[in-house]
ZAMARGU-4260 file (C-alpha; in steps of 0.2 Angstrom, whole numbers, plus 5000, padded with zeros to 4 digits):
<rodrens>
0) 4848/5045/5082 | 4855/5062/5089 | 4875/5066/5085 | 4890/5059/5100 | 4889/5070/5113
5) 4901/5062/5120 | 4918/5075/5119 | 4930/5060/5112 | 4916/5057/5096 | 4914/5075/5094
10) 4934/5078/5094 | 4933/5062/5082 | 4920/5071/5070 | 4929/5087/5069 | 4946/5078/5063
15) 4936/5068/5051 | 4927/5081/5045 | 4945/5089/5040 | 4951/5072/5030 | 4934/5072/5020
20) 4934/5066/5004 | 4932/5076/4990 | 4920/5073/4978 | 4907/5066/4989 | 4889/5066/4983
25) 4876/5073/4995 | 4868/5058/5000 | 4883/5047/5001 | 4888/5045/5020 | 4899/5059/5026
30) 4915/5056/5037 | 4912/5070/5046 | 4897/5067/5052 | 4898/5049/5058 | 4886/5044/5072
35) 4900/5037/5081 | 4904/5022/5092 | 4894/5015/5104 | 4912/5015/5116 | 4918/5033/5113
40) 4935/5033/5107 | 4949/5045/5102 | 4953/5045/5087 | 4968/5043/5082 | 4981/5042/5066
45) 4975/5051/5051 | 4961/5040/5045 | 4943/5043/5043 | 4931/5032/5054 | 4930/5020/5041
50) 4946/5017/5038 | 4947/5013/5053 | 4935/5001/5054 | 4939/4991/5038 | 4959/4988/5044
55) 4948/4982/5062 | 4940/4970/5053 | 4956/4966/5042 | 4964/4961/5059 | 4950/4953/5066
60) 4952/4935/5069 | 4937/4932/5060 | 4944/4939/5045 | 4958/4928/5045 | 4948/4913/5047
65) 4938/4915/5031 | 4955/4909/5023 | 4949/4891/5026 | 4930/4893/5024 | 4925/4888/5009
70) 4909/4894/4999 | 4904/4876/4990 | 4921/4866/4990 | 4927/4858/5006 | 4947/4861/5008
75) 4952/4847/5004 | 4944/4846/4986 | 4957/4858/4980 | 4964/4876/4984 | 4962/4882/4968
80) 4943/4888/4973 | 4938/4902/4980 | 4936/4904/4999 | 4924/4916/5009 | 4941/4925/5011
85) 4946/4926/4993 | 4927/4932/4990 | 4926/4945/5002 | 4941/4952/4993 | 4933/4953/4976
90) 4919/4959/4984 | 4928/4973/4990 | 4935/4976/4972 | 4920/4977/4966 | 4909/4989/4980
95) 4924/5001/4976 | 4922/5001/4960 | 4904/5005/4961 | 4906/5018/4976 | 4919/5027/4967
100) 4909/5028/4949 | 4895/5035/4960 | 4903/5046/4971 | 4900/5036/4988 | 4912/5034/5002
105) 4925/5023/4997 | 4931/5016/5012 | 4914/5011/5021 | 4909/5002/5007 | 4927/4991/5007
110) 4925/4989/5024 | 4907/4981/5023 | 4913/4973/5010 | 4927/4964/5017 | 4914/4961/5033
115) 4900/4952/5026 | 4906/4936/5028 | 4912/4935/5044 | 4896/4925/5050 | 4897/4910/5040
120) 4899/4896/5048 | 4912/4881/5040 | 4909/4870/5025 | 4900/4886/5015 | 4880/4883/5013
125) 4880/4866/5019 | 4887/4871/5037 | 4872/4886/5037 | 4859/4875/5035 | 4864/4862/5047
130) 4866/4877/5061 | 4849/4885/5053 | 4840/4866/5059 | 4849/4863/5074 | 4845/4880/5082
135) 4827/4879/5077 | 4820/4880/5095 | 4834/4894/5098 | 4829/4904/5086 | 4838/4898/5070
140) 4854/4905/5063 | 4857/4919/5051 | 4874/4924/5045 | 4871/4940/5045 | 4864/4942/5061
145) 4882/4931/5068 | 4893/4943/5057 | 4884/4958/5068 | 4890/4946/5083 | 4907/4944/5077
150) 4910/4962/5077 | 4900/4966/5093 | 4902/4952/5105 | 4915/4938/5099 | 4930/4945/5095
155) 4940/4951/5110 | 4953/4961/5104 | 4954/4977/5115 | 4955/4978/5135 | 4939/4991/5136
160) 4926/4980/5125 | 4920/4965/5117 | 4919/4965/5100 | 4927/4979/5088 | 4918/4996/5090
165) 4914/5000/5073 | 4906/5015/5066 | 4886/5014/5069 | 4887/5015/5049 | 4895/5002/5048
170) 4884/4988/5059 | 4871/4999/5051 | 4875/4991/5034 | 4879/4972/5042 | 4864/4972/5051
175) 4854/4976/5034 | 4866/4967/5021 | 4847/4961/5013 | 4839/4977/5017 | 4825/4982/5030
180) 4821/4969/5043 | 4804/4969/5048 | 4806/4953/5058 | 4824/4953/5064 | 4836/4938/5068
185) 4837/4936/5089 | 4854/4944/5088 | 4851/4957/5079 | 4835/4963/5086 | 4843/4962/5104
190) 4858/4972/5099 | 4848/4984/5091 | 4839/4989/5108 | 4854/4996/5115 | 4862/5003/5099
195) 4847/5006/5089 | 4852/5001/5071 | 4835/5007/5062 | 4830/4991/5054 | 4815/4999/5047
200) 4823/5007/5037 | 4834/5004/5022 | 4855/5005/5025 | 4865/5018/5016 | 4870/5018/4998
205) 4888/5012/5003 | 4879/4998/5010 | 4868/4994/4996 | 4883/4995/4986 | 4891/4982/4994
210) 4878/4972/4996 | 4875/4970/4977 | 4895/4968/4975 | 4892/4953/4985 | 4879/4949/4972
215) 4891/4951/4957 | 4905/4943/4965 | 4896/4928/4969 | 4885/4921/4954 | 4904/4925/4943
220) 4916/4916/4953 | 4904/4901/4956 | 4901/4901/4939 | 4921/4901/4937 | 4923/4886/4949
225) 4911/4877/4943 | 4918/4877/4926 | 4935/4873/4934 | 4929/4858/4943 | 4920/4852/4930
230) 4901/4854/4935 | 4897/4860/4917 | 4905/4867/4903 | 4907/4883/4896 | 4894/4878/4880
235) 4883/4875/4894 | 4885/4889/4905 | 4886/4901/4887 | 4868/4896/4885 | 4862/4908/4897
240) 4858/4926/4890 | 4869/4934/4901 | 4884/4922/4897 | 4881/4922/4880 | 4880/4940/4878
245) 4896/4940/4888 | 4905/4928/4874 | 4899/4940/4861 | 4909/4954/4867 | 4924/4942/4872
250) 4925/4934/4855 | 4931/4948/4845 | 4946/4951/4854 | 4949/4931/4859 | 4963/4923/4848
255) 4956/4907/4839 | 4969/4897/4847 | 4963/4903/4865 | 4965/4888/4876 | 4948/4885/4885
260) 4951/4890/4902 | 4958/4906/4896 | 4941/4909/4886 | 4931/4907/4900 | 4940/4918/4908
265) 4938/4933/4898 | 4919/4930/4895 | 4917/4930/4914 | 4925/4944/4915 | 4913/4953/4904
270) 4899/4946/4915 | 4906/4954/4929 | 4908/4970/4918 | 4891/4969/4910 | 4884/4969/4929
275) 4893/4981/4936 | 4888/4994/4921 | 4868/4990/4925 | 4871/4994/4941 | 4878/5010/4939
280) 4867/5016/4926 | 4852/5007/4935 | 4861/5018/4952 | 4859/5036/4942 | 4842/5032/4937
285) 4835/5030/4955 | 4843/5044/4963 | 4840/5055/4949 | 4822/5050/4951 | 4822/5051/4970
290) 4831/5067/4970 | 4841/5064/4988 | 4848/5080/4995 | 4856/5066/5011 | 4858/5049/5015
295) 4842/5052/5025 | 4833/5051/5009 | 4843/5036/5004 | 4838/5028/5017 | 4819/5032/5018
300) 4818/5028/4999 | 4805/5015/4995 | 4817/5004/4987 | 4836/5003/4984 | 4845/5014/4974
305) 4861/5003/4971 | 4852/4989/4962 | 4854/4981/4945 | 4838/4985/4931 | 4824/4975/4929
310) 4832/4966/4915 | 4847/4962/4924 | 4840/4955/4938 | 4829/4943/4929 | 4845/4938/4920
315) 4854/4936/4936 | 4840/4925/4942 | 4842/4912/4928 | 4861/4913/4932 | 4856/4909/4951
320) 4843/4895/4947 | 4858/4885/4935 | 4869/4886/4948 | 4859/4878/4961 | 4855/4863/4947
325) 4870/4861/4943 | 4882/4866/4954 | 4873/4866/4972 | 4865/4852/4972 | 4876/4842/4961
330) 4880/4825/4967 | 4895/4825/4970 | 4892/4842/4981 | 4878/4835/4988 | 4889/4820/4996
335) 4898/4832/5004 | 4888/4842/5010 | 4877/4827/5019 | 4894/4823/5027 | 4899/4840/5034
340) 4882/4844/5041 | 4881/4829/5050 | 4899/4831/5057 | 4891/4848/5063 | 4876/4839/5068
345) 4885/4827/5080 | 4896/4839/5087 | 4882/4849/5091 | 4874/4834/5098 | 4889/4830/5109
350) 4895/4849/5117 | 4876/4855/5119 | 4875/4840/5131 | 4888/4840/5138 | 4898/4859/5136
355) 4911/4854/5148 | 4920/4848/5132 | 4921/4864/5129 | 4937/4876/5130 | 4936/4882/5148
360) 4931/4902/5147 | 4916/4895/5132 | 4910/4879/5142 | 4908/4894/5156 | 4898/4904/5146
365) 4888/4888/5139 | 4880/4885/5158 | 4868/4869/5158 | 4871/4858/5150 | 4856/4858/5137
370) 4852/4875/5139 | 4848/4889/5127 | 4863/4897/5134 | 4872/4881/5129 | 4866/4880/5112
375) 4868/4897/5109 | 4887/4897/5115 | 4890/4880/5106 | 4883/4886/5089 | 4896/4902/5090
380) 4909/4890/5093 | 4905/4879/5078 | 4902/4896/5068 | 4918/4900/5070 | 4926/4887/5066
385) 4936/4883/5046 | 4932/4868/5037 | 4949/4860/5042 | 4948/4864/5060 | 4930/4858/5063
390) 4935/4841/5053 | 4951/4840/5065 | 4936/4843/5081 | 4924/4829/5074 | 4938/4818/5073
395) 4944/4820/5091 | 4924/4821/5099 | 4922/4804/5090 | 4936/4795/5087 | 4945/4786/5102
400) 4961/4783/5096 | 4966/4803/5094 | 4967/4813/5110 | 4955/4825/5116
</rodrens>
């Protein structure tokens, strides 16, 4: 894609390109030469264009929802677990870490970081695979693809244009969280033909890096709550080679009188360490192979270059597959998860039907009742909703005694 022409992005570059940080390898993205926005903008303040984006998606409303979206535990089973918001912050932790250790830019990597999740949908993996099955005929959902609509269509925070305006680097790195996308979700794919997003190819490093943050971030802190809510213990979860060798480092400096909670603490900590360290090393190794002199290279590489080793991946693999025995698809998990997707499932039902239920300016946009339009319009609005809100909406679709 050719540089803005467009005087305001041009004037944006040229400031940028002055408040570039120092220290940047070559094939990290560069401030400076930003591809722009797809609605040209002044710049304005002293931030670079990513800066700018991540405090965009800071005060999104989409941002401040994923307070009470949860990742496996509804609400109401305790606030002492993580939420999507809580994760997208150590997310960020973590992609910072790994940009700064590899001399990528910082801020872009925050700011996908802190924007991966905006496309879930409540009631964490149970609500994605009941939207996934109700919009079969439509197309199916992805989270990805409704984080890219988030950020481009559905928040409507400034007077000149939906969504946010970020950086094409930015969407760019949303768009291909998982990497290339050969067959791309409807959303994506559409947007894509009027900002093209190159889905052929792979994201940037800052991208990658914040992608396998998201990794990190996610087998640890499941691991974390899992223990908390009792799913296993830690003599269970140590058995794994990645744990274990975690508690083999934690041990030495652990007191004998540790009280277990504070144990399991420290070795997941070290997991997350032990991680983060393939990934760099794993990081030097590639690019040192692949020689990039731009992110150009970066992103015609034939595979990652922010990835974990061999080793480490096939550890994390085991970490993945105990966690979906034990904690996924535990029982006490799975019953709530049947009841959230078919609260979903009827809501569904009800407001494709009939979208005149709907909030006036989205039962507009809905059109016929039973429509594509309808179901596309009444899935973004069950996206969007948190776990407490959408119980609160079942209750009044379905119960007579509470007022619509």
């Amino acid at each position: 894609m050719d540089q803005p022409s467009n005087p305001l992005d041009s004037a944006e570059a040229a400031r940028s390109a002055a408040r570039q940080p120092k220290g940047l390898a070559p094939w990290a993205v560069q401030p400076g030469a930003s591809r722009g926005r797809l609605y040209p903008e002044d710049s304005g303040g002293g931030r670079s264009p990513y800066q700018r984006d991540r405090d965009r998606i800071i005060h999104s409303t989409a941002f401040r929802r994923l307070q009470y979206k949860t990742q496996v535990f509804i609400f109401h089973e305790g606030d002492a677990f993580r939420t999507r918001l809580t994760h997208s912050i150590e997310v960020a932790q973590i992609a910072r870490s790994l940009a700064r250790q590899l001399h990528l830019d910082e801020d872009l990597a925050e700011a996908l970081a802190l924007a991966h999740d905006l496309g879930h949908p409540p009631f964490g993996h149970a609500g994605e695979e009941a939207l996934n099955g109700l919009m079969r005929n439509w197309g199916g959902y992805d989270h990805n693809a409704q984080s890219l609509k988030a950020v481009t269509l559905l928040e409507h925070r400034y007077a000149g244009f939906d969504g946010l305006n970020l950086t094409w680097e930015t969407l760019e790195g949303l768009a291909k969280h998982n990497g290339p996308l050969r067959r791309p979700p409807h959303y994506i794919a559409e947007y894509s033909v009027r900002h093209d997003l190159e889905l052929h190819c792979h994201a940037s490093a800052e991208a990658q890096a914040a992608a396998i943050a998201d990794d990190i971030a996610y087998n640890n802190h499941d691991l974390d709550d899992g223990l908390r809510a009792g799913l296993f213990t830690l003599d269970e979860a140590c058995a794994l080679p990645l744990v274990g060798a975690a508690r083999d480092l934690a041990m030495a400096s652990i007191p004998a009188d540790a009280p277990p909670d504070r144990v399991a603490s420290e070795i997941i900590r070290r997991v997350i360490n032990l991680m983060i360290t393939d990934v760099v090393d794993e990081a030097r190794r590639r690019i040192a192979l692949l020689a990039p002199i731009s992110v150009t290279d970066i992103r015609n590489a034939p595979q990652p270059v922010v990835f974990f080793s061999e080793r480490m991946h096939a550890l994390n693999q085991e970490t993945r597959t105990f966690l979906f025995d034990r904690m996924y698809r535990h029982w006490r998990v799975n019953r709530t998860s049947l009841k959230s997707k078919r609260a979903l499932q009827v809501m569904f039902s009800l407001l494709h039907g009939q979208p005149d239920m709907l909030p006036p300016a989205w039962a507009k946009r809905a059109g016929e009742a039973g429509s594509a339009e309808a179901a596309r319009t009444v899935c973004d609005w069950l996206a969007g909703m948190t776990d407490k809100f959408a119980l609160e909406e079942h209750r009044r679709l379905t119960d007579p005694h509470i007022p619509g």
